[in-house]
Every structure is written in structure tokens, then in C-alpha cells.
C-alpha positions in Angstrom: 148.6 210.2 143.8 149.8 207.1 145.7 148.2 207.3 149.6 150.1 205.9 152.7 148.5 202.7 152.6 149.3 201.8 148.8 152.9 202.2 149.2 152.9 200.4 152.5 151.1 197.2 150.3 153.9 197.7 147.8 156.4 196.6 150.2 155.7 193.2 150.5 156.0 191.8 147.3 154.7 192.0 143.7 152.0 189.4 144.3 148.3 190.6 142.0 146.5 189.6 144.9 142.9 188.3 144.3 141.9 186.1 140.7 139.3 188.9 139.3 142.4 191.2 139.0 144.9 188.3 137.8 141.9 187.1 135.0 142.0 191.1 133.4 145.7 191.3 133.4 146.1 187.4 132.0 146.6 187.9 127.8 143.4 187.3 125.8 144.8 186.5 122.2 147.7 184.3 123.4 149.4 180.9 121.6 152.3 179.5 122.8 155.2 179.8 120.4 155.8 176.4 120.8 154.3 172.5 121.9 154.2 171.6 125.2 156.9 168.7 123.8 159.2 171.6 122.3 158.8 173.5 125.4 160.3 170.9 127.6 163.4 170.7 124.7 164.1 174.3 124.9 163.8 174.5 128.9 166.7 171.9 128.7 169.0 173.8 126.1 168.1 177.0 128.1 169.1 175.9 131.3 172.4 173.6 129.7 173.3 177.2 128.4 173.1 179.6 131.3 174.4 177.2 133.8 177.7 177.3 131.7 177.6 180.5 130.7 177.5 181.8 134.8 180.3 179.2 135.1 182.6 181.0 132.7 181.7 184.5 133.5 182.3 184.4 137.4 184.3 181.5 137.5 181.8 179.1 139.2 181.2 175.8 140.0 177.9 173.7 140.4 178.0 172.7 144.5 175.2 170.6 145.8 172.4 172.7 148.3 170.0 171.6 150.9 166.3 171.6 150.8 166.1 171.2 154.7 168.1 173.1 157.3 168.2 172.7 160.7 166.3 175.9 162.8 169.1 176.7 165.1 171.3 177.0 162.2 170.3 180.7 161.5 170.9 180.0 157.7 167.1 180.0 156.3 166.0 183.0 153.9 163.8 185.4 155.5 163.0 187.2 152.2 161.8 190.3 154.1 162.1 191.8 157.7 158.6 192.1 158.3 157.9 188.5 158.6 154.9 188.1 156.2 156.6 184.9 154.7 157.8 182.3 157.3 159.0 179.0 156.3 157.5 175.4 156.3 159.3 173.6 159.9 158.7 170.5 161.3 160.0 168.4 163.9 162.1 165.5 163.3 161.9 162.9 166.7 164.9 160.9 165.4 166.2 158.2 168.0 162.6 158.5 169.7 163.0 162.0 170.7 166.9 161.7 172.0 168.9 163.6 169.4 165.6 165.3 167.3 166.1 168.1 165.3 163.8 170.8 164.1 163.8 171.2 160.2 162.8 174.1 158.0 162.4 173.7 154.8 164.4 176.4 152.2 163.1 179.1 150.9 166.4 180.5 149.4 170.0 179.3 149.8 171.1 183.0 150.1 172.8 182.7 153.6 173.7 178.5 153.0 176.0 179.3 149.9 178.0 182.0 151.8 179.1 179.5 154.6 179.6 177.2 151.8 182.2 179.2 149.8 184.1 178.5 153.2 183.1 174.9 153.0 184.6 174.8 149.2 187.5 176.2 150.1 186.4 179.2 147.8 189.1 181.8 147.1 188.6 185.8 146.1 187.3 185.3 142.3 185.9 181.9 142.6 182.7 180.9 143.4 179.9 178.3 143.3 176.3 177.9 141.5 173.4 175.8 143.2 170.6 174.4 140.9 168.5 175.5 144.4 164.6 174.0 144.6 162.2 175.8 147.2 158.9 176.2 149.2 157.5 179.7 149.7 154.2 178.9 151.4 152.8 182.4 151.5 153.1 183.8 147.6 149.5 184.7 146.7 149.8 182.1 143.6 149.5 184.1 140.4 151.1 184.2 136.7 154.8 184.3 138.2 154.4 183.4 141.5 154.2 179.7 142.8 155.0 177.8 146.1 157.5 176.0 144.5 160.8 178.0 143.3 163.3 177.0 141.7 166.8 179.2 141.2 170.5 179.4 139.9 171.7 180.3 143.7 175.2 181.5 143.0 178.0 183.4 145.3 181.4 184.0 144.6 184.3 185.3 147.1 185.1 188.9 146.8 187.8 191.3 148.3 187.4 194.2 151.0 188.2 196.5 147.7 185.5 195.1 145.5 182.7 195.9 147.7 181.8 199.2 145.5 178.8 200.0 143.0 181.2 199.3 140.3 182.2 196.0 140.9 178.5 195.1 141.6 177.6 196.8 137.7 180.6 194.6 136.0 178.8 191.4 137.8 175.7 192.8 136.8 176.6 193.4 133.1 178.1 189.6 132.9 175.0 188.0 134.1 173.1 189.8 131.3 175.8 188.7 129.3 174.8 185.2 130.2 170.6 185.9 129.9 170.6 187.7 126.2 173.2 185.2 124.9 170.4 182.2 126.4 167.7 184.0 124.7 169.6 183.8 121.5 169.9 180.5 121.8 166.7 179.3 122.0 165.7 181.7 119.3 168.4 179.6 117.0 166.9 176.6 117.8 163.5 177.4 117.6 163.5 180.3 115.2 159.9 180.7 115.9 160.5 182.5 119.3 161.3 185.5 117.2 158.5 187.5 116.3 157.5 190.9 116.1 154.5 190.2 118.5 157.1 189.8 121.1 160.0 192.1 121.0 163.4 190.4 121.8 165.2 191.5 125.3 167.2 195.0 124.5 171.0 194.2 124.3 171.8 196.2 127.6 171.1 197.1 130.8 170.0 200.7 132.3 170.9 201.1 135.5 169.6 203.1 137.8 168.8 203.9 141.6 165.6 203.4 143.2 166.3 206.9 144.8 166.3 208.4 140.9 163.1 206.3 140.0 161.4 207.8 143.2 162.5 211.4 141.7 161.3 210.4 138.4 157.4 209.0 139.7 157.2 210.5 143.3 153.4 209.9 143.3 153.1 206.2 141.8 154.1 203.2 144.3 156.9 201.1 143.9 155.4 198.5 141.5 153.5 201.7 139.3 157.2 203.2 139.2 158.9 199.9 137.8 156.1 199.5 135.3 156.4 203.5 134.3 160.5 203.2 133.7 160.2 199.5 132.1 158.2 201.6 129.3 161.6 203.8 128.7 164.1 201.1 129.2 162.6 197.6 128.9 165.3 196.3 130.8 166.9 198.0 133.8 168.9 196.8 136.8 167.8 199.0 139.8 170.4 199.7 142.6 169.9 200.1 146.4 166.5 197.9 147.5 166.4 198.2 151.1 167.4 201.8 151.8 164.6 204.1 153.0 164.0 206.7 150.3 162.8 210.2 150.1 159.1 209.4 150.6 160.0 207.0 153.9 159.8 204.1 152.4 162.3 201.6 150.8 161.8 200.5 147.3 160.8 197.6 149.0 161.5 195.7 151.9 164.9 193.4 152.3 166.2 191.2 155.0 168.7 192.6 157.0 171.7 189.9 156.7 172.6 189.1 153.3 172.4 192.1 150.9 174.3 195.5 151.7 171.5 198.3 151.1 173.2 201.0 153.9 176.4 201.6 152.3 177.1 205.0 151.0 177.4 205.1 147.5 177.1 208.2 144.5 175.0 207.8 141.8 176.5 208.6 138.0 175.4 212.2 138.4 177.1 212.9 141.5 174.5 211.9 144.3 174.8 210.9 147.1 173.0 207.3 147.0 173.1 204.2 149.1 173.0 200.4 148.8 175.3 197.7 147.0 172.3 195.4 145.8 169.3 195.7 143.2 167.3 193.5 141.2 167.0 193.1 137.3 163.4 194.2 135.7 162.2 193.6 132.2 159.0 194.5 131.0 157.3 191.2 129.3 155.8 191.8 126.1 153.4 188.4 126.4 151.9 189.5 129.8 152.5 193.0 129.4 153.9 193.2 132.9 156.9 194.2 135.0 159.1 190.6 135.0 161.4 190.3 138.0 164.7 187.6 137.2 167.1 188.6 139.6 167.9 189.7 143.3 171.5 189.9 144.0 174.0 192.2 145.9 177.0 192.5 147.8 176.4 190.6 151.0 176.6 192.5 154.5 179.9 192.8 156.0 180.5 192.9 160.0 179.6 196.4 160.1 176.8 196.4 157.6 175.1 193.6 159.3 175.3 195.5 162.8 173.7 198.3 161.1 170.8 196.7 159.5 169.5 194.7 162.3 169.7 197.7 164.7 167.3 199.5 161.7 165.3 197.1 161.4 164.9 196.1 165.0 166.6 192.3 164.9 169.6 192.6 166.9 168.6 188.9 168.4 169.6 187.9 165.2 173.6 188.6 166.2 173.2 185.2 168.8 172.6 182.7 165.6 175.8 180.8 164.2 175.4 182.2 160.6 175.5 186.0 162.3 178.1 185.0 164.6 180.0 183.7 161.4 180.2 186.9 159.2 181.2 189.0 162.7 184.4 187.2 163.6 185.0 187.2 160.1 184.8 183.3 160.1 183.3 183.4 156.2 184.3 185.2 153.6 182.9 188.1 151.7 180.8 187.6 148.9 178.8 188.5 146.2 175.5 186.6 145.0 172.1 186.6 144.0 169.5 184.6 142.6 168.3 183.9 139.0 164.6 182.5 139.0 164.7 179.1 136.3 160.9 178.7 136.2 160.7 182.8 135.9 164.1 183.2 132.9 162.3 179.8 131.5 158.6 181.6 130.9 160.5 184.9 129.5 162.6 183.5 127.1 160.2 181.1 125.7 157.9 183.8 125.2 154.8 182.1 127.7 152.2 183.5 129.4 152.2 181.5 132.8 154.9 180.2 134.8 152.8 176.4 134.8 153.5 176.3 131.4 157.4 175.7 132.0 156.9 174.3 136.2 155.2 171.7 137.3 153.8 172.6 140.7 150.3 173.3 142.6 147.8 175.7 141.5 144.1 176.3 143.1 141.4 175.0 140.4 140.0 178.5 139.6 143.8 179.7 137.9 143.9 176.1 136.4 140.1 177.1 134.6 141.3 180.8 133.9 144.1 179.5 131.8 142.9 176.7 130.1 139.5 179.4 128.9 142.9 181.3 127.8 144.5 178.6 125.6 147.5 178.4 128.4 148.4 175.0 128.9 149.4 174.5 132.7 151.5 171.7 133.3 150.2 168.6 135.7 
């Protein structure tokens, strides 16, 4: 039975933690499927493919997006409300000091794209696609997590009407759409991605609410309960991250001002549910883990905003431009989310460590573990 204090530890993230426990769980009979050389060709022809596919499906464009962004702007990613991951900032003295600005570097585009749909002119149905680059300072650097992240941002302009669960599965079930066709594709081009060893993704989706997987595994904590239903459905997209469930705790924790997780919604079965956001889980058959690829939602409106910051304690946050912008109704509503490249990348191609398809930092004791484990880490 899960105590107080291991769901509590579950909230922050899906980080291993310490290199003893990330050494057991790294595979110990694992070749990559393909050369270094061939990995770089199919990380192309992967991302050539589901940058057009999302450009068909939703009717995007590719827009350029900021690394930097000024503080006072308000438009920097918070990732959570409890404020375990704070951006990189610096001071820029510019004209000796006269006209400086203080810079944060991104760690998602999640806010920036929604002010930009206004920027783009962006009407109901159309919407824009970001090849977004990141720092995340604070990831406890594992398998799948780095400091540096890299994402297909995208956010498209929605109507008052379309801010319902079903709306948010069509999306859902067109980004899939988009991911199985990729895998496919890489799998044609390199036929020797498909193997029994590692089973291909399923061609659908289950969805489900984190409220029913709660029901399901009352006892387990969050991460215990994704790993538990990824063993039934190797693929599901679960709805309503944010909300406090039954046991008092949300599925885990979610900033307050871009995805709606208060709205009232009712599950397939009839129950009353809430939340129009969720994240797509597959279970990886070469690391034999839960896989996150995507966070996404319907983005707070002016009432759902209100409401989440008085929950979670960060009415302040009303004073910034970017909160001041979505309550006069000065951008539009949207819908978005954000694919991880390095993460889809490391999936598709069947590899065991996400330095085998991003070149980034690690600390010399994960660089050692992999290469006594045959996984080549880029440099």
C-alpha cells in the first residue's frame, strides 16, 4: 500500500532519482537496431514526417519561438505549481545598465505560442507548430530526462463550443494519427526496426481518466498506476492531470495557467469527471518502462484561470501581462501541447537512452553505465 509520503514524491515528476536505481532498470542485453550513422538518417525522416503530418492534421504552420524571454513578460513555463523547477535567468545590463532587461531562458513555449496565435493572426481552426529547444535545470538526469529539451510546441485557435472532452479526444486521436503513421515510416525505411523483441506501438489509443485509473489501483502511486494500466493498454491517453482525485491528490501536479484541469466533464460511463487536458503514455518495450510523449490540453479560459490560481494559491499571478491577456479576452482560445522530439525519437527507433538520439550533458557516472551497457551516448 502506497503511504502519504510516496504519493506526495509522485507529484513532482517521473524522474528515477539516484544512479543505483537507474543502473537496475537500464536493459542488460541491448543492441541498437541501427548505427549511430543510420540513427541520425532516420531522426531526420522521422522528424521531416511528423512535422508535416501535424501540419495537415490541425492545419498548422511552423512559426519561429524564442529561447529567451523577458521576466516581466509572465510567459515562461512553470511546469508545476510547487516550484521545484525554476528557470535559468540572468541579467542583461544593455546600454550600461540604462534600458537592461532580465532574461529567462525557456523551459516550454506553452504560454509564448498562445499570445502568438494572436501575433499570426491565427483564426478558429488554424494554428502554428514551433520546432521549440529548452533548458530544464532541475530534471534528475536519467534515461529520458535531460537538461536540454527539445519539442514540437504547437497550439491551434479553438471556439467557445469546442472546449469539451470530445473535441480534445478528436485532437488527441489525430496526433496519434501523426506518431503510428511516423513509426511506420521509419520501419519502411529501415525494416530492421521491426522485430518481435520490440513490439510495434498498438494502432489506437485507450482513453481513460486518471479518476478511473485511481479506482482501478487505489493503493499504487501515480507512476505504479501508469506502469499497472500500460500492461493492459500499451498505449493510453489519460484525461484530467491536475484535478485532485479521490485519495487527495492529483494525478500529478499542473501549472495553474495553461491547461484546463477544473472543468466539469463525464466520463464514458456516466461519471461525473473533471479536466480538459491529459498526457499520452506508452509502455516501452526496450526499457521496459512507462514512456511519456505528450502533455497537451485545452488552455484555461478567463474563468478557469481564476479558478486555478485561487486553488493553488497564485492569484499574484493575475498582475502579469500574459494573465492579464487571457482575462480581457485579448488572446484567443486555444488548444495545444507538447510532443517531446528527443523522447518520439528514442521510441520509435527502438533505443535505450535518450543520448543516443540528443546530444546534450550527462554526469560521467550515466556516460560509464551506458557504455558497460553497449548504449552509445552521443558527444
Amino acid at each position: 500500500m502506497a503511504t502519504v509520503a510516496d504519493k506526495k514524491a509522485d507529484l513532482a515528476g517521473p524522474g528515477i532519482g539516484n544512479y543505483e536505481d537507474l543502473e537496475k532498470i537500464l536493459p542488460k542485453d541491448y543492441r541498437s537496431s541501427l548505427t549511430p550513422k543510420e540513427t541520425q538518417q532516420a531522426i531526420t525522416a522521422v522528424k521531416n514526417y511528423i512535422e508535416a503530418g501535424l501540419c495537415k492534421e490541425l492545419n498548422l504552420i511552423r512559426v519561429q519561438v524564442p529561447l529567451i524571454v523577458d521576466v516581466k513578460s509572465g510567459v515562461n513555463d512553470d511546469l508545476d505549481r510547487d516550484g521545484s523547477r525554476t528557470p535559468i535567468q540572468f541579467h542583461i545590463s544593455n546600454d550600461h545598465d540604462k534600458n537592461p532587461i532580465d532574461a529567462q531562458v525557456v523551459q516550454a513555449a506553452t504560454k509564448w505560442k498562445r499570445v502568438a496565435l494572436k501575433q499570426f493572426g491565427m483564426k478558429p481552426g488554424e494554428g502554428l507548430y514551433t520546432d521549440m529547444h529548452a533548458v530544464r535545470k532541475d530534471y534528475f538526469l536519467d534515461h529520458d530526462h535531460s537538461a536540454y529539451v527539445d519539442q514540437w510546441d504547437w497550439e491551434m485557435v479553438i471556439t467557445d463550443k469546442e472546449r469539451n472532452l470530445q473535441f480534445l479526444t478528436d485532437v488527441v486521436k489525430k496526433l496519434w494519427k501523426v506518431i503510428k503513421g511516423a513509426e511506420l515510416h521509419a520501419q519502411e525505411l529501415f525494416p530492421q526496426l521491426k522485430t518481435d523483441k520490440y513490439p510495434s506501438l498498438p494502432d489506437e489509443l485507450k482513453f481513460l481518466h486518471a479518476e478511473e485509473i485511481l479506482e482501478r489501483y487505489p493503493d499504487l502511486p501515480r507512476k505504479q498506476r501508469e506502469t499497472a494500466i500500460l500492461q493492459d493498454y500499451p498505449a493510453v491517453f489519460i484525461y484530467g492531470i491536475g484535478w485532485t482525485l479521490a485519495d487527495g491528490y492529483p494525478h500529478e501536479m499542473r501549472a495553474a495557467d495553461y491547461d484546463d484541469w477544473v472543468t466539469e466533464t463525464t466520463s464514458a460511463s456516466g461519471k461525473p469527471m473533471h479536466g480538459l487536458n491529459g498526457d499520452i503514455l506508452v509502455w516501452n518495450p526496450v526499457t521496459k518502462r512507462r514512456h511519456e510523449l505528450t502533455s497537451m490540453g485545452v488552455r484555461v479560459n478567463p474563468e478557469t484561470l481564476k479558478q486555478q490560481l485561487e486553488i493553488t494559491g497564485q492569484q499574484d499571478f493575475l498582475k502579469l501581462p500574459y494573465h492579464q491577456a487571457i482575462i480581457n479576452g485579448d488572446i484567443p482560445l486555444s488548444i495545444g501541447g507538447g510532443i517531446g522530439q528527443s523522447r518520439t525519437y528514442m521510441l520509435l527507433l527502438k533505443q535505450a537512452h535518450l543520448g543516443e538520439v540528443s546530444v546534450t550533458v550527462w554526469p560521467q557516472i550515466l556516460k560509464d553505465m551506458c557504455a558497460k551497457k553497449s548504449i552509445f551516448v552521443l558527444e
